[in-house]
DOPADREN-955211 format. One record per atom (N, C-alpha, C, O, CB): x, y, z; residue in three letters. Coordinates in steps of 0.02 Angstrom, whole numbers, padded with zeros to 5 digits, always signed. Glycine has a CB too. Example, Ala and Ser with C-alpha at 12.3 -4.5 7.8 and 13.67 -1.06 7.14 Angstrom:
+00660-00284+00390ALA;+00615-00225+00390ALA;+00660-00165+00390ALA;+00712-00166+00423ALA;+00565-00224+00452ALA;+00642-00112+00354SER;+00684-00053+00357SER;+00645+00002+00394SER;+00670+00057+00402SER;+00704-00030+00286SER;
This chain:
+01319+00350-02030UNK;+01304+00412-01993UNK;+01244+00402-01947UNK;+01248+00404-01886UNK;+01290+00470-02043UNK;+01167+00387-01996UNK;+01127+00358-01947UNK;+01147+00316-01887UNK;+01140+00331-01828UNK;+01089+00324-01979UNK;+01174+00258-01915UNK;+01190+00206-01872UNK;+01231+00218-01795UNK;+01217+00188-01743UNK;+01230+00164-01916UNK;+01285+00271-01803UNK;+01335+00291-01759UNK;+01291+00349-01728UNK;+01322+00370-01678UNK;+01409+00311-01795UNK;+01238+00381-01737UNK;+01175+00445-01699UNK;+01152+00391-01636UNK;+01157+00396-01575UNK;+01081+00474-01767UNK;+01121+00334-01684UNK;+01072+00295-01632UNK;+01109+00246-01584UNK;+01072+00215-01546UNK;+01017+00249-01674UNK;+01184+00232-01580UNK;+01203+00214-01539UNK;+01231+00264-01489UNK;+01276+00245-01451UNK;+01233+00173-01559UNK;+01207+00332-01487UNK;+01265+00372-01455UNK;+01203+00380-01391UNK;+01144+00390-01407UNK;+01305+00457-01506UNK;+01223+00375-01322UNK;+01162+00377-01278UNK;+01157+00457-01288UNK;+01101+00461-01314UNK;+01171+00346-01190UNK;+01179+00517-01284UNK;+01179+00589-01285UNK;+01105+00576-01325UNK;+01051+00570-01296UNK;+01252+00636-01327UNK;+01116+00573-01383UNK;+01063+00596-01433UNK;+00965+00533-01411UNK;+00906+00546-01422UNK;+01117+00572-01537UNK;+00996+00476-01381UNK;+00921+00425-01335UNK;+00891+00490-01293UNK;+00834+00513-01294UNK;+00956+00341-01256UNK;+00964+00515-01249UNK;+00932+00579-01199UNK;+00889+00642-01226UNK;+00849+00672-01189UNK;+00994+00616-01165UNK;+00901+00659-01288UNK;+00894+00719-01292UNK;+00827+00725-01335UNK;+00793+00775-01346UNK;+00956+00751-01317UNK;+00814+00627-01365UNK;+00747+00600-01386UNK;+00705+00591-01346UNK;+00647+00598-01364UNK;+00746+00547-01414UNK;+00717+00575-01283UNK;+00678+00555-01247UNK;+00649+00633-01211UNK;+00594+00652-01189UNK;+00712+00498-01205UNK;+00714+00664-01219UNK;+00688+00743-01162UNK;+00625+00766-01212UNK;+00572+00786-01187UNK;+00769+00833-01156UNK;+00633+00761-01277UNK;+00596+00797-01327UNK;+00523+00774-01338UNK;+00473+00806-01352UNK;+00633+00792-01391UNK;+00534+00699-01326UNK;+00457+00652-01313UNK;+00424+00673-01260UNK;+00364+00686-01260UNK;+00463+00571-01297UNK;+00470+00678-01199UNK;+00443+00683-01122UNK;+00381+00782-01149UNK;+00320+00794-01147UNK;+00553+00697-01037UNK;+00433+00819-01167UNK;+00418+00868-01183UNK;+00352+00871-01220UNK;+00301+00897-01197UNK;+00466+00889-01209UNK;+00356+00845-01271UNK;+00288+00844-01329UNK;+00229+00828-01286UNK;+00173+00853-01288UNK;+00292+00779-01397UNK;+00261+00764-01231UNK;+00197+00722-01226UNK;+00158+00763-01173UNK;+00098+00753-01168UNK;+00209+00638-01203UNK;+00188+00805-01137UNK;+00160+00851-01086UNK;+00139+00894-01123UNK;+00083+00913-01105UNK;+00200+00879-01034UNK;+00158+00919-01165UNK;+00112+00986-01203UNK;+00048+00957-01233UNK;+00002+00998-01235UNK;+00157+01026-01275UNK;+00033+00896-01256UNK;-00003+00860-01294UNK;-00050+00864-01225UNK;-00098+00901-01212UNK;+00029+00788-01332UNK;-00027+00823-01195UNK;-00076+00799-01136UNK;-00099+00866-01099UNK;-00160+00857-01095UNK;-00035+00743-01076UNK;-00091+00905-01082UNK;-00103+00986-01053UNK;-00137+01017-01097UNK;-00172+01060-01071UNK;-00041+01033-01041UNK;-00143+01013-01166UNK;-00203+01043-01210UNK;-00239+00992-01213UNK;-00292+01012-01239UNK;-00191+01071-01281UNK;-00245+00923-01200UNK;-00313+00886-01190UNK;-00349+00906-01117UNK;-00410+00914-01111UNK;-00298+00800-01193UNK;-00303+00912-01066UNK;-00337+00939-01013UNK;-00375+00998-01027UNK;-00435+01002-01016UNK;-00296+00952-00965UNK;-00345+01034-01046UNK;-00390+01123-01054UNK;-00440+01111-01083UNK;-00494+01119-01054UNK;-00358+01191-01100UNK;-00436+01079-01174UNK;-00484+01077-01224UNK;-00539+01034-01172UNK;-00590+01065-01156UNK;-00455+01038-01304UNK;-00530+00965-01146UNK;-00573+00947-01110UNK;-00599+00995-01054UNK;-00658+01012-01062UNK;-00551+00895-01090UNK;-00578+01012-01015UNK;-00601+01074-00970UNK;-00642+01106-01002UNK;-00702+01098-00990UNK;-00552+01122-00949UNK;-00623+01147-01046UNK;-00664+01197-01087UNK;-00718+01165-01108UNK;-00770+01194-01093UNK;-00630+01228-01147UNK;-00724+01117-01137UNK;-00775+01092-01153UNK;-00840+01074-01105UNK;-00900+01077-01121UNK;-00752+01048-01180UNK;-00815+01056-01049UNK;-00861+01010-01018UNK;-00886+01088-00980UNK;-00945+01096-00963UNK;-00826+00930-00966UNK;-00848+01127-00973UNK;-00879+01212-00925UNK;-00959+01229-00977UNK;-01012+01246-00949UNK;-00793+01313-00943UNK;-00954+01222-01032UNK;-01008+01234-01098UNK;-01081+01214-01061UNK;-01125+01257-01064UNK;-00989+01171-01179UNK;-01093+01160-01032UNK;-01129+01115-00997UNK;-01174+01122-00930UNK;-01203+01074-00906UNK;-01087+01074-00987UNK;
């Protein structure tokens, strides 16, 4: 079952949309939190 998920490209796409996704939310609250921080100053 695993085996036949990770060869299917659909589900690479829909990992990768979900990484792409995280990694912009991740990175956009380091921007702010940094922002915010450095305004303190």
């Amino acid at each position: 079952m695993l085996t036949m998920m990770l060869k299917d490209p659909v589900v690479w796409g829909s990992l990768l949309g979900i990484a792409i996704l995280i990694g912009m939310m991740g990175y956009y609250t380091y921007l702010f939190m940094h922002n915010s921080a450095s305004d303190d100053h």
